[in-house]
C-alpha positions in Angstrom: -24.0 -25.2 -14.2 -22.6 -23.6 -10.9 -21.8 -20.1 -10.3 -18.3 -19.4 -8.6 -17.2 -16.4 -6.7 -13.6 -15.4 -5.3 -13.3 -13.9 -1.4 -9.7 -12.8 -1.3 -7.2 -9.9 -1.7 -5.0 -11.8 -4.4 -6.4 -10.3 -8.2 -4.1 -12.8 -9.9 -5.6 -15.4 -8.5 -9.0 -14.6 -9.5 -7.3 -13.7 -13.0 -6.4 -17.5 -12.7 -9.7 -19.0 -12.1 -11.5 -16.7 -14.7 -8.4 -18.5 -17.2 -9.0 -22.0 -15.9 -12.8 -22.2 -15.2 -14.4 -19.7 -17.6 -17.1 -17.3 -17.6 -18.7 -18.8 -14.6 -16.3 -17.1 -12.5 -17.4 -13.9 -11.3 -15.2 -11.1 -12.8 -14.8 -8.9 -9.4 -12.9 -10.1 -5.7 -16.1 -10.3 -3.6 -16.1 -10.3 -0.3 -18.9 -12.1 2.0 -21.4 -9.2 2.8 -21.6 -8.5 -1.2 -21.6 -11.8 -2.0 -24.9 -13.0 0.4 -26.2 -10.2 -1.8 -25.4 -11.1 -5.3 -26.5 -14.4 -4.5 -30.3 -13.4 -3.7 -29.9 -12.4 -8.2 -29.5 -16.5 -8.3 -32.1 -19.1 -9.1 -33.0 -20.8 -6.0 -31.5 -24.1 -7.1 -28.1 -22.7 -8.7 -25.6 -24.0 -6.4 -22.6 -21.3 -5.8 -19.1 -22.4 -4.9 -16.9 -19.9 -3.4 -13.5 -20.1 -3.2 -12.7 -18.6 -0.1 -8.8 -17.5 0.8 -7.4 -17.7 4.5 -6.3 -14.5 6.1 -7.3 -13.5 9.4 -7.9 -17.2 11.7 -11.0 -15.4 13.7 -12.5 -13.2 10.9 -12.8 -16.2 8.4 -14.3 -18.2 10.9 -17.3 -15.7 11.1 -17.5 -14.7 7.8 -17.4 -18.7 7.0 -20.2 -19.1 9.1 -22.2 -16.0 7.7 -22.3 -17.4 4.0 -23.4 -20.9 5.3 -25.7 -19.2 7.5 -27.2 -16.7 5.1 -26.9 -18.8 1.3 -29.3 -21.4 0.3 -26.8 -23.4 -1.1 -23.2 -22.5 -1.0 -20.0 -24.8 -1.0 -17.3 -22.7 0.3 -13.6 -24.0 -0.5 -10.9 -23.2 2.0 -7.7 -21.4 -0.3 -4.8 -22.1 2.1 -1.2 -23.3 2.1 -0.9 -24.7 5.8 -3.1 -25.8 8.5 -2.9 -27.0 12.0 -5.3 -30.2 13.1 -7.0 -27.4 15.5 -7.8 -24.9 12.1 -8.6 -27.6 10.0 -11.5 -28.5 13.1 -12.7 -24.7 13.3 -12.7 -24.4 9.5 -14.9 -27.3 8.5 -17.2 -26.4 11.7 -17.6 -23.0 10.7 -18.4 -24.6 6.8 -15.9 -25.2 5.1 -16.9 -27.9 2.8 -13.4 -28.8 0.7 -9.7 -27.4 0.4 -7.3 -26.2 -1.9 -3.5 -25.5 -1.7 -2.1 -22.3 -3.1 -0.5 -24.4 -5.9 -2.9 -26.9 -7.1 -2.7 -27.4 -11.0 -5.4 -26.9 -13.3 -6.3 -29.9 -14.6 -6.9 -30.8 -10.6 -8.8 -27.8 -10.3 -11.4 -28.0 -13.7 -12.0 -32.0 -12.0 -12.8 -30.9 -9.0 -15.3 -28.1 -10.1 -16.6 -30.7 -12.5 -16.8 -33.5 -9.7 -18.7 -30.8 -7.5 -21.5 -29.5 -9.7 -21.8 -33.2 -10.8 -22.9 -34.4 -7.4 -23.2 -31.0 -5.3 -26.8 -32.5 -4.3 -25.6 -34.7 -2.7 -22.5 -33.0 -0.6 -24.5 -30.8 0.4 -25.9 -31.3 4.3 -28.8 -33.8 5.1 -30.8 -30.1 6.2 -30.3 -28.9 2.6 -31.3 -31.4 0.7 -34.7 -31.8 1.9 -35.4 -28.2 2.6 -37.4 -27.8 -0.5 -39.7 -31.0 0.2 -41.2 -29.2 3.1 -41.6 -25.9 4.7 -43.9 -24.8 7.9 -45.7 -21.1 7.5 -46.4 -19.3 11.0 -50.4 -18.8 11.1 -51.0 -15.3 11.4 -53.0 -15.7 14.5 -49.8 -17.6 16.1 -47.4 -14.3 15.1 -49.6 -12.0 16.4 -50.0 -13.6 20.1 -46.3 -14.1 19.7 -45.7 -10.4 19.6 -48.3 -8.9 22.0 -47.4 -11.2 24.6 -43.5 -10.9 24.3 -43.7 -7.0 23.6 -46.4 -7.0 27.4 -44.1 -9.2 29.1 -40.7 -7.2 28.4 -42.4 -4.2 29.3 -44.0 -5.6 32.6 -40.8 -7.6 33.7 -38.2 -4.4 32.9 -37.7 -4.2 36.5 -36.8 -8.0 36.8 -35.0 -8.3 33.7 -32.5 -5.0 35.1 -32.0 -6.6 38.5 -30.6 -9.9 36.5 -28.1 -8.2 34.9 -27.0 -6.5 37.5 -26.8 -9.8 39.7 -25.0 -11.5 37.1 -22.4 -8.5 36.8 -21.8 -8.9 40.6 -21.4 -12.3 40.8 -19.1 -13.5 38.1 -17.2 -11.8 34.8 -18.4 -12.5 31.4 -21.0 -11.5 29.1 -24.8 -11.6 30.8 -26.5 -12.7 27.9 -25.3 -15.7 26.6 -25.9 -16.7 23.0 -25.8 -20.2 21.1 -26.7 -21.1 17.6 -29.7 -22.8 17.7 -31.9 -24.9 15.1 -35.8 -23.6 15.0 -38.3 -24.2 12.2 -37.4 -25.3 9.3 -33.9 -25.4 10.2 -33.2 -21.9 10.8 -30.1 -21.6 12.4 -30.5 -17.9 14.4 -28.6 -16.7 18.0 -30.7 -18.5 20.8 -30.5 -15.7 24.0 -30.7 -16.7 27.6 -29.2 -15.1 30.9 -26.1 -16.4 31.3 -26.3 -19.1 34.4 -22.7 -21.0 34.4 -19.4 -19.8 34.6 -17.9 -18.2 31.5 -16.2 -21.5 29.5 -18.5 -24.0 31.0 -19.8 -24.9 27.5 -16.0 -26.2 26.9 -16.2 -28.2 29.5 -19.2 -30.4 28.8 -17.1 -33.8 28.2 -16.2 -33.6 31.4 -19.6 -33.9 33.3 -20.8 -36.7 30.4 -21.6 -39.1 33.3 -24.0 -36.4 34.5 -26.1 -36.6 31.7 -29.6 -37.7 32.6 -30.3 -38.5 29.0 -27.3 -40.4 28.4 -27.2 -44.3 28.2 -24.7 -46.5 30.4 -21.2 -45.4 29.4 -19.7 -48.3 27.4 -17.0 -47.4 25.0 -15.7 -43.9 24.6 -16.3 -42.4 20.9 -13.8 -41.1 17.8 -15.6 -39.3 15.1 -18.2 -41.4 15.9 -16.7 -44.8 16.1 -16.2 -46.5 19.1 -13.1 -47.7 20.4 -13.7 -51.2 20.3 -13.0 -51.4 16.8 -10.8 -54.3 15.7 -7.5 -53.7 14.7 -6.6 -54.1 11.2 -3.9 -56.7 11.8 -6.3 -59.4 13.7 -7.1 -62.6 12.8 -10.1 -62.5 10.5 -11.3 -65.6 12.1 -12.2 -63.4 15.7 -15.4 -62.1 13.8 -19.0 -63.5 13.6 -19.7 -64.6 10.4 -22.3 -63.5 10.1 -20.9 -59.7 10.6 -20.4 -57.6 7.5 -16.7 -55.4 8.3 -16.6 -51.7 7.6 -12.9 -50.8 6.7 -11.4 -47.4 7.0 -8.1 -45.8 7.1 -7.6 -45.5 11.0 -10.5 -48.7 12.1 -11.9 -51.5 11.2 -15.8 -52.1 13.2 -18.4 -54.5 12.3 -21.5 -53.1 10.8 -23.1 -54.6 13.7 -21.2 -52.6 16.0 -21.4 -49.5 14.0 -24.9 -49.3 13.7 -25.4 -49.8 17.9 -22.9 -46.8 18.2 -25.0 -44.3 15.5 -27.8 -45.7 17.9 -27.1 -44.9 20.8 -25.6 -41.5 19.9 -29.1 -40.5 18.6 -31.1 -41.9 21.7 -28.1 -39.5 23.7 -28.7 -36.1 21.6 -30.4 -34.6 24.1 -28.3 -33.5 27.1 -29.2 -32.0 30.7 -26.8 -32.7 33.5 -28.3 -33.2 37.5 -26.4 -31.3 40.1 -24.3 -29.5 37.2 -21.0 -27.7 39.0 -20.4 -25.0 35.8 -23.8 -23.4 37.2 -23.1 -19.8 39.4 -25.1 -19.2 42.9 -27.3 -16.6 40.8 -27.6 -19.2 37.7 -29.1 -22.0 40.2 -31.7 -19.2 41.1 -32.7 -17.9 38.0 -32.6 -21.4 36.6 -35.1 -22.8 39.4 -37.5 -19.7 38.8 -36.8 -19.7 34.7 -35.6 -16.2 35.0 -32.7 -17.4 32.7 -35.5 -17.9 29.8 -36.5 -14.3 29.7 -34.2 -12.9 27.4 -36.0 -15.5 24.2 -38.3 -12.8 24.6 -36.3 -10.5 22.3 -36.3 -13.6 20.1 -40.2 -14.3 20.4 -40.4 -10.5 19.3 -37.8 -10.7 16.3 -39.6 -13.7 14.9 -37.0 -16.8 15.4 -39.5 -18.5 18.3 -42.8 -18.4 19.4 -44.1 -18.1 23.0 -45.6 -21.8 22.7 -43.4 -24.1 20.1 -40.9 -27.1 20.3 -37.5 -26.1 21.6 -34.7 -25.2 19.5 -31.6 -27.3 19.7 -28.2 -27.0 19.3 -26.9 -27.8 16.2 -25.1 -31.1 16.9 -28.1 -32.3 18.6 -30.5 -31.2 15.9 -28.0 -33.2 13.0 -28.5 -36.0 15.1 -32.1 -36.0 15.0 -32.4 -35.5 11.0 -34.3 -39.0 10.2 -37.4 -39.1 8.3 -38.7 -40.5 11.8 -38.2 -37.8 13.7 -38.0 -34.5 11.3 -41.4 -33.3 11.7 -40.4 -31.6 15.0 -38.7 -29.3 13.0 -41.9 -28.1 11.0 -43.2 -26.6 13.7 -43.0 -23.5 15.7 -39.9 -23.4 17.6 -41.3 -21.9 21.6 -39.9 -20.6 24.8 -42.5 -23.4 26.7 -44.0 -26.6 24.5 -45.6 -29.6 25.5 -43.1 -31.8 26.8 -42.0 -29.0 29.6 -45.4 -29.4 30.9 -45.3 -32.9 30.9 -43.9 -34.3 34.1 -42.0 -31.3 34.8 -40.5 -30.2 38.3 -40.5 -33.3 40.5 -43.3 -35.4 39.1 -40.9 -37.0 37.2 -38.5 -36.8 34.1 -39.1 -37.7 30.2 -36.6 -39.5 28.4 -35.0 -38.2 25.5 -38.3 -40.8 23.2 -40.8 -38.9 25.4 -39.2 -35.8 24.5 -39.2 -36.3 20.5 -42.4 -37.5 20.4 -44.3 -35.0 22.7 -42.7 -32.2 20.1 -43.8 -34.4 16.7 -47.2 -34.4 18.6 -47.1 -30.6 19.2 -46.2 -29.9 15.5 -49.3 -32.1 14.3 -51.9 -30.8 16.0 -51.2 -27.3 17.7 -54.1 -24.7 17.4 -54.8 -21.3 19.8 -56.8 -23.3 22.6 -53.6 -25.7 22.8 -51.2 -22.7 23.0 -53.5 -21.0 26.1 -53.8 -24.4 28.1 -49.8 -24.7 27.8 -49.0 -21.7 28.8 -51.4 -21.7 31.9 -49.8 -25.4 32.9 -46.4 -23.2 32.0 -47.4 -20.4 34.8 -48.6 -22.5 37.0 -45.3 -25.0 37.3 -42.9 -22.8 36.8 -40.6 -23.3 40.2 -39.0 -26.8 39.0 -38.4 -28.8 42.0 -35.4 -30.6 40.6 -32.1 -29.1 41.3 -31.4 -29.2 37.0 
């Protein structure tokens, strides 16, 4: 049994679902704020769809993002009569998980309640399903450093941190701090703070500086959705495959599973990204980059309780759902840090880790981390801090 709640302004509709679907409709229009709290009163396991209406493009968005962000386990359905490809995009990255029109019947509506709570295990994301298997605890020794060290340092680099800001201001518009949704521990998606070192956009403009991409394998094919575009054309003569290659048939491709699995391969050995010589950087970014002045503001985070001064780093989302495998998902129970083992490790000019190094220096930081581990990296942090490469 699921419980369902209405965001809208439209009281016959609700009036409609309460008819169609029952009691398990909440009686009362809810909008996100009171629905995040009504659904702390739910049993952890409970899964709550809410059917969410379109009205203002930017507002939904955010509050779309809020109820993923701050519900266990929510499946939000978009009520809407017309979408662009661009919406469609925004809305299922923000979380939408499913669709409605304004005029769908109820017979399709009871089946598609009924086909959700059947299987809403397993719709939900790979990051949900598992988060009950295991969870990491901060050590109370670990929390306490964390915010004696962060609340010293803000206070002894004031002057530093103020003569950032204003260099940034100077040089270039847009906001100084610049914030990105990042993956800590345990999946915790929270607002990952840095000074702001590129020109306001430059995240938009990533595809263009791909070949940049230190951890990036030789080019090949470019990618759709995932797919490569060598896939075969539907129309070609069957006989053109190995046959010893198993086909996987869609509506827009057909690829051999061969193929396919190289491609979901490759983009996991590429999640990590860091681009050499990267033009979207300002004069004052390249500076505050080469001394890690851009770092400071994580901080406020260190102090809030989203990282620790010593952890793994926190990745963006689309690289951390590329690393959910049972191989590497122990990075993510562990401490999520400012400095961790792999940016000690051959940092600078003394060489560069690949994107293997990388994941397995952070599995080995999550296994065996203890104080005397967190003091000798952040004396090798100290001490290395100018980075030699231009990155």
């Amino acid at each position: 049994m699921s419980s369902i709640v209405y965001s809208g302004y439209n009281q016959d509709r609700l009036k409609t679902f309460r008819s169609v679907l029952g009691s398990k409709v909440n009686p009362h229009v809810m909008h996100v704020k009171d629905i995040v709290k009504w659904s702390e009163s739910l049993q952890k396991n409970e899964p709550l769809i809410v059917f969410f209406e379109k009205n203002n493009y930017k507002r939904d968005l955010q509050e779309i993002a809020y109820l993923q962000n701050k519900i266990y386990k929510v499946y939000i359905i978009l009520i809407q009569d017309k979408l662009s490809e661009e919406e469609k995009k925004n809305y299922v990255k923000a979380g939408v998980n499913d669709a409605i029109t304004l005029t769908i019947d109820d017979d399709k509506l009871k089946q598609k309640i009924s086909f959700i709570e059947n299987r809403f295990h397993l719709l939900l994301p790979d990051f949900l399903k598992y988060k009950d298997l295991v969870t990491f605890k901060l050590p109370l020794w670990k929390r306490a450093f964390d915010i004696l060290f962060s609340g010293a340092a803000i206070l002894c680099l004031s002057p530093l941190l103020l003569a950032t800001v204003i260099a940034i201001r100077l040089e270039s518009k847009g906001q100084v701090v610049y914030k990105s949704k990042r993956i800590g521990t345990n999946y915790k998606v929270f607002d990952f703070l840095k000074f702001r070192s590129m020109y306001t956009g430059a995240d938009k403009r990533l595809k263009e500086f791909n070949n940049l991409n230190q951890y990036q394998e030789n080019e090949g094919s470019a990618t759709t959705s995932g797919i490569t575009q060598q896939e075969i054309k539907i129309d070609q003569p069957e006989e053109s495959y190995a046959e010893d290659s198993s086909m996987l048939i869609s509506d827009d491709f057909m690829i051999s599973e061969d193929d396919f699995i190289t491609q979901k391969t490759k983009e996991q050995k590429d999640a990590f990204v860091k681009l050499e010589n990267d033009p979207r950087i300002t004069k004052v970014g390249r500076i505050i980059r080469k001394y890690s002045i851009d770092e400071l503001p994580q901080l406020f985070n260190i102090l809030k309780g989203d990282m620790s001064i010593v952890g793994n780093r926190p990745l963006p989302l689309y690289e951390a759902e590329l690393l959910t495998s049972d191989e590497y998902i122990d990075r993510f129970m562990a401490p999520a840090g400012l400095t961790g083992l792999w940016q000690v490790e051959k940092r600078g000019g003394a060489g560069k880790l690949s994107a293997e190094e990388r994941k397995m220096l952070d599995i080995t930081y999550g296994k065996t981390f203890n104080f005397w581990l967190d003091l000798k990296i952040i004396f090798r942090t100290v001490t290395a801090f100018i980075q030699k490469e231009n990155v």
